[in-house]
C-alpha positions, 0 to 999 in steps of 0.5 A: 591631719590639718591642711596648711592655709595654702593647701584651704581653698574656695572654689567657686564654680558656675557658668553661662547658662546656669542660675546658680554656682557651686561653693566649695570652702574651707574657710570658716567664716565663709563656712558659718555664713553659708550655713546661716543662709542654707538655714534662712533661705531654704531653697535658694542655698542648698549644701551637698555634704561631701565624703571629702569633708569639704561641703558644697553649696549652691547658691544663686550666681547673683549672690557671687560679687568681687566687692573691691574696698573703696579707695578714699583721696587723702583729701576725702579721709581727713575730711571723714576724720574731721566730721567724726571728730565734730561728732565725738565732741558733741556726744562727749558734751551732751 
């Protein structure tokens, strides 16, 4: 039976003393880019596969950020648009 995406959750758990955190998912991309790492750098990304069908890995705690978008002034996006417009019109007249 599939879950509803309310009941898909990751968890992520580790603490002060340890080197490393536990990831728990069951969101897909997340899931596929974990099994790359796993693949790529054995031994830093570990996966215990669960009977529960939602796999664990442990990574190293550094690999945990909270990465926030970057916030533009409306000043600084139509400065961006107006470069990249530059930009545009020169490849267009190459």
């Amino acid at each position: 039976m599939s879950k509803s995406r309310e009941e898909q959750e990751t968890i992520i758990l580790y603490n002060e003393a340890d080197k490393t955190a536990s990831v728990s998912t069951e969101n897909a991309a997340l899931i596929r880019k974990l099994e790359k790492l796993c693949e790529q750098r054995q031994g830093e990304c570990i996966k215990h596969e669960r009977q529960n069908g939602v796999d664990e890995y442990i990574v190293p705690k550094k690999w945990i950020k909270v990465n926030p978008p970057r916030q533009m002034s409306a000043e600084a996006k139509a400065k961006a648009a107006e470069q990249l417009n530059k930009l545009r019109n020169r490849l267009q007249h190459e």
